[in-house]
N, C-alpha and C positions, 0 to 999 in steps of 0.2 A: 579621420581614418575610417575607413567604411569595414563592415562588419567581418566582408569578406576576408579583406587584408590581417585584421584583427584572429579571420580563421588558419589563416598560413602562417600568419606570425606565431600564431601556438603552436601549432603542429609541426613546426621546423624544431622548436624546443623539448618536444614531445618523442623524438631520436633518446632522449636522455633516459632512462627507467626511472631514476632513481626523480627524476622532476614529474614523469607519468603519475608516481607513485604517491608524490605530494597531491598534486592535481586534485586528484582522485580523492583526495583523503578533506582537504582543502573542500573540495566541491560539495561532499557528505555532510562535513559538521558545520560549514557554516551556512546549507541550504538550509536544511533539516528543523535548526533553532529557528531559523525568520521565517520559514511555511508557517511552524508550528505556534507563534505569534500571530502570523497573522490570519490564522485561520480561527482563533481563540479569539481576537478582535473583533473578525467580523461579524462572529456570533455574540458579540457584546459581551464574552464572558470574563471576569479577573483573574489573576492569575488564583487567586486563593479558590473562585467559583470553579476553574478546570482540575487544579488541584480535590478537591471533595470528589467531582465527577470521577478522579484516576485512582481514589482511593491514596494519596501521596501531598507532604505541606508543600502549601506555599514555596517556601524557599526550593525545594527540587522542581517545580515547575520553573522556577527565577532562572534555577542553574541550566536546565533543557534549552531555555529560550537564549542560554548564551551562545554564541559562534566560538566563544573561544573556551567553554567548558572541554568540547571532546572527548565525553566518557559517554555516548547513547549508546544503549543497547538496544536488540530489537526485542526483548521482552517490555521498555520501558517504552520502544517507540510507538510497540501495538497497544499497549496500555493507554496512553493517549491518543492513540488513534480513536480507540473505541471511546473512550470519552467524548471526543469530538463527532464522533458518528460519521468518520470518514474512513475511506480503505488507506490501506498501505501496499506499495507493491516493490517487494525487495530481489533487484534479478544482476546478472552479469551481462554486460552487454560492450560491443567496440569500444574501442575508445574514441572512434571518430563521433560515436553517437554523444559522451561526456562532452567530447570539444562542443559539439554543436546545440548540445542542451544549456550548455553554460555562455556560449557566445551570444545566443538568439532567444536567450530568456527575458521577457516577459513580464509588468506588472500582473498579468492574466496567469504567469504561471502559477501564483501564491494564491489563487482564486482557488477554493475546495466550495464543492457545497457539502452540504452536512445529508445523510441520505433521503431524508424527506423531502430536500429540494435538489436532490439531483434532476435537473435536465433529459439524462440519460435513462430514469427511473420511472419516472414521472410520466403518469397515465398508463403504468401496466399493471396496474396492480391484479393480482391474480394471473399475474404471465408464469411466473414462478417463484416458490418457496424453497429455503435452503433449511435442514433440520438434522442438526449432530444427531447422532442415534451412536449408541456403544460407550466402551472402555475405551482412555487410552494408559498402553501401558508400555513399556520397553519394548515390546514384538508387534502391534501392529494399533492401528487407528482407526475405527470406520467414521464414516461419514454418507448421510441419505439426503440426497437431492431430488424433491417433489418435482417433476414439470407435469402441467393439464395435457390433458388431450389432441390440444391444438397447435403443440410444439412441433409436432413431427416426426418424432423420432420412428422408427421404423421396425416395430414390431408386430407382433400381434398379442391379444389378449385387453385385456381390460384396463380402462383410465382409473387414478392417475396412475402413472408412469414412475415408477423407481430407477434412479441407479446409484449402484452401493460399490462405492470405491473400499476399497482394504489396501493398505498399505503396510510392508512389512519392509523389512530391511532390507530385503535381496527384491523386491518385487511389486510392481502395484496391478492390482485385478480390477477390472471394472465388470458389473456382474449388472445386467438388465431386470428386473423381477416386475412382474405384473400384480399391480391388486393389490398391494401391500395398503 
């Protein structure tokens, strides 16, 4: 059965909400544990050495790595992200894009590099620096984003370059500052 066929076969099933709704749920908790093995693997670490790194025993790393645990939270999943020294990126998207991410996956998809060796990263050093600055509290967040000179961005005034996102409930501001 070719991949294609395998893609119509779902999405003829996917008329259903209530099988959408598994899918979807299906696709999360039992990606999520075997990324997160095998991204821990490949950096040779054990489960008790990622454990130390997330600040959390053993045995909750055992439980994360299971497909059939399904209690992750995204407070626990950035928690090992940042152990692992890789990003996480959590968004709403199609559902054509779910069928097609889960049909046309990959031993390449469970490939993370850790940020030292990202590909993507690697040879820019000094392209740019990212640096919380502020409180956060119930009403708003900042965060300052350093870029050099050579970035472009189109002001005038003095290198480096700031900008200061504020995010508040009702609003997010992005504010340019020179010199800082």
């Amino acid at each position: 059965m070719s991949m294609t066929s395998v893609r119509q076969n779902l999405a003829a099933k996917f008329t259903d909400k209530a099988y959408r709704d598994a899918f979807v749920a299906e696709q999360i908790f039992s990606r999520l544990p075997m990324k997160m093995r095998c991204i821990r693997e490949a950096q040779d670490l054990t489960q008790r050495q990622l454990g130390d790194l997330a600040g959390m025993k053993q045995t909750w790393v055992s439980k994360l790595e299971d497909p059939n645990y399904g209690k992750l939270t995204i407070a626990t999943i950035l928690k090992v992200a940042s152990a692992l020294d890789v990003g996480v990126q959590i968004d709403f998207v199609p559902y054509s894009k779910v069928l097609s991410d889960a049909v046309y996956r990959t031993s390449g998809s469970f490939v993370v590099p850790k940020f030292a060796d990202d590909p993507g990263i690697a040879g820019m050093s000094g392209a740019f620096s990212g640096i919380v600055q502020g409180t956060q509290s119930h009403q708003a967040m900042g965060t300052l984003i350093t870029f050099p000179e050579n970035v472009g961005i189109a002001t005038s005034g003095t290198a480096p370059r700031n900008i200061t996102a504020v995010t508040s409930s009702e609003t997010t501001t992005l504010a340019l500052v020179a010199g800082l």
